[in-house]
C-alpha positions in Angstrom: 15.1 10.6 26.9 16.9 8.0 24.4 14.4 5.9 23.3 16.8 3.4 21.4 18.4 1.8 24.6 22.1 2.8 23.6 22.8 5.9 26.3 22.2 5.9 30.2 23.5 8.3 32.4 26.1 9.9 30.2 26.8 13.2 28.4 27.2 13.9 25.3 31.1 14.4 25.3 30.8 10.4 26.7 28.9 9.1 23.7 31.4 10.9 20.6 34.5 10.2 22.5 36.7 7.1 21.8 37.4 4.5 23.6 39.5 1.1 23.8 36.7 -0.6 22.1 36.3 1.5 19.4 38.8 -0.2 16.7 38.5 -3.7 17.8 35.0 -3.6 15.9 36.2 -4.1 12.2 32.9 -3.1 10.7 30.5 -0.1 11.0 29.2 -0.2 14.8 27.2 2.4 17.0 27.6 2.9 20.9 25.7 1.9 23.4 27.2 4.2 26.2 26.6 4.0 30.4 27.6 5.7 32.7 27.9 6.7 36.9 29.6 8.9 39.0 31.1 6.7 41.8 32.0 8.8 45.5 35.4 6.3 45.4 39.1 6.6 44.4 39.8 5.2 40.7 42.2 2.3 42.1 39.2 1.1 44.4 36.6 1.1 41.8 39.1 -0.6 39.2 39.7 -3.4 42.0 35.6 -3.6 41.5 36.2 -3.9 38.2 38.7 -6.8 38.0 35.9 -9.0 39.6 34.3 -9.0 36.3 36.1 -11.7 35.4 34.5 -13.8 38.3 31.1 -12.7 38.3 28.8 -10.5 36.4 27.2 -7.8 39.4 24.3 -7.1 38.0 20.3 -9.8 38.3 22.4 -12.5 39.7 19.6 -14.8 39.5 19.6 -13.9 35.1 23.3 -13.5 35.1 24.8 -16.1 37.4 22.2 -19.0 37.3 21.4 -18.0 40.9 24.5 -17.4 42.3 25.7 -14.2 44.1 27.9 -11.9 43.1 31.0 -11.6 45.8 30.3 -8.9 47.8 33.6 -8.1 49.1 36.8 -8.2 47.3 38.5 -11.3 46.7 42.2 -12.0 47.8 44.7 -13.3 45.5 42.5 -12.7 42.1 44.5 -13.7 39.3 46.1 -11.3 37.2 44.3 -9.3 34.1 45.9 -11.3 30.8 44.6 -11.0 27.7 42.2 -13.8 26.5 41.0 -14.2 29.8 37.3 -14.2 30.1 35.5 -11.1 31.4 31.7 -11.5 31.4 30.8 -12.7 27.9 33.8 -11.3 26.2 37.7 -12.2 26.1 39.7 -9.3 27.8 41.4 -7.6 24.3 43.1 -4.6 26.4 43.7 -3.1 29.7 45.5 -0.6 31.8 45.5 -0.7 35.1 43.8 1.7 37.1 42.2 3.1 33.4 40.5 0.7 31.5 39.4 -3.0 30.7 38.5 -3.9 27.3 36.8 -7.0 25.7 36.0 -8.4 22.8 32.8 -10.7 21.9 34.6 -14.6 21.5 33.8 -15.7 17.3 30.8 -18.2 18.2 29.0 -15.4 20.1 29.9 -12.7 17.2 28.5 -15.6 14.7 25.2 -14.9 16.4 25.1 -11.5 17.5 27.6 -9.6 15.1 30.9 -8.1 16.3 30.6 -6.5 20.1 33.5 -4.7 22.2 33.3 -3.2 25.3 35.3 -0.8 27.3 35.0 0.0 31.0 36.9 3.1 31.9 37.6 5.3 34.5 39.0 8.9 34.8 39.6 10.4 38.4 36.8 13.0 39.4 37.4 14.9 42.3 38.2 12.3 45.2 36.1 9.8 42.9 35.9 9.3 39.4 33.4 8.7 36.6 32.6 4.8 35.2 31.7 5.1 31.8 31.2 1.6 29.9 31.0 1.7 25.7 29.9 -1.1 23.8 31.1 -1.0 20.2 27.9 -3.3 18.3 28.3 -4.3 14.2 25.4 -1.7 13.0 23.7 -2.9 9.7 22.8 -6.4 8.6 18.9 -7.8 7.8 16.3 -6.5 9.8 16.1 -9.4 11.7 19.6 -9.0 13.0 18.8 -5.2 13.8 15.7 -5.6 15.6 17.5 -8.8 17.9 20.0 -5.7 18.3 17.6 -2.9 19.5 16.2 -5.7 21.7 19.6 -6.5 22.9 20.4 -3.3 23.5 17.8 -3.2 25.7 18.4 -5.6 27.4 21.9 -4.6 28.3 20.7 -1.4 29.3 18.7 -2.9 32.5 21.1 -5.3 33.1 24.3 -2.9 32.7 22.8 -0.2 35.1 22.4 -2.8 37.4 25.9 -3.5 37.6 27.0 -0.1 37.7 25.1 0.6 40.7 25.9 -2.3 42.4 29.9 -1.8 41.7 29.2 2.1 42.9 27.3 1.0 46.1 30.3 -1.3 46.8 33.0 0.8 46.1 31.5 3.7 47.9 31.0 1.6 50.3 34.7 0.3 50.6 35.9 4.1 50.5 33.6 4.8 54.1 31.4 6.9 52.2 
């Protein structure tokens, strides 16, 4: 059981691999690494995915000030471009189908240290396996690590949250 809030539902091939992420943190970081098995074809799920940038699937009522997540897909969603705002990051990166990656905007990074994430996907079976890293500065006062073990935390519950909401409505999508 990790104790530490960085690793949920992935293996331990997920947490040493690399991601997109990885090198957009210029200082020493750790991974927080999540992670679901979703019963739906990789171009669905990543669909799911681009809808990030409108809302954030996971407490609504924390998250979105109350408001609800879309439950289905929304028509004509605007093209991925970088700079474009995907949850509290600023996409960095992305392939279609593969991966989206963000970066944590200066003022934010001012307060929490440098953050990345990287939401990928890679076809398993007739579905495929979600597995989100988030690339956090390490180090600094003890202040600054403890507000990071907390936030870990805290992204943990919230982050598991969204993945099972994006697997129940993908899965649900693909008639599963």
């Amino acid at each position: 059981m990790d104790l530490t809030g960085k690793v949920w539902g992935a293996a331990s091939t997920e947490q040493e691999a690399r991601y997109p992420c990885d090198p957009l943190v210029a200082v020493p970081a750790e991974g927080w690494v999540r992670a679901v098995d979703v019963a739906a074809p990789p171009g669905l799920v990543f669909r799911w995915l681009r809808q990030l940038t409108l809302a954030p699937y996971s407490y609504d009522w924390i998250d979105f000030r109350g408001r609800k997540s879309p439950r289905t897909l929304v028509q004509d969603l605007p093209e991925l471009a970088l700079g474009q705002p995907f949850l509290v990051f600023e996409i960095a990166g992305f392939e279609t189908g593969n991966h989206i990656t963000g970066v944590l905007p200066a003022p934010l990074a001012e307060r929490h240290g440098q953050m990345a994430v990287s939401y990928t996907l890679t076809p398993l079976g007739e579905g495929c396996r979600l597995v989100v890293k988030v690339a956090a500065e390490a180090g600094g006062s003890l202040a600054r690590r403890l507000r990071r073990r907390l936030l870990a935390w805290g992204d943990l519950i919230m982050m598991r949250k969204q993945l099972l909401t994006l697997k129940k409505l993908a899965e649900r999508d693909a008639g599963v």
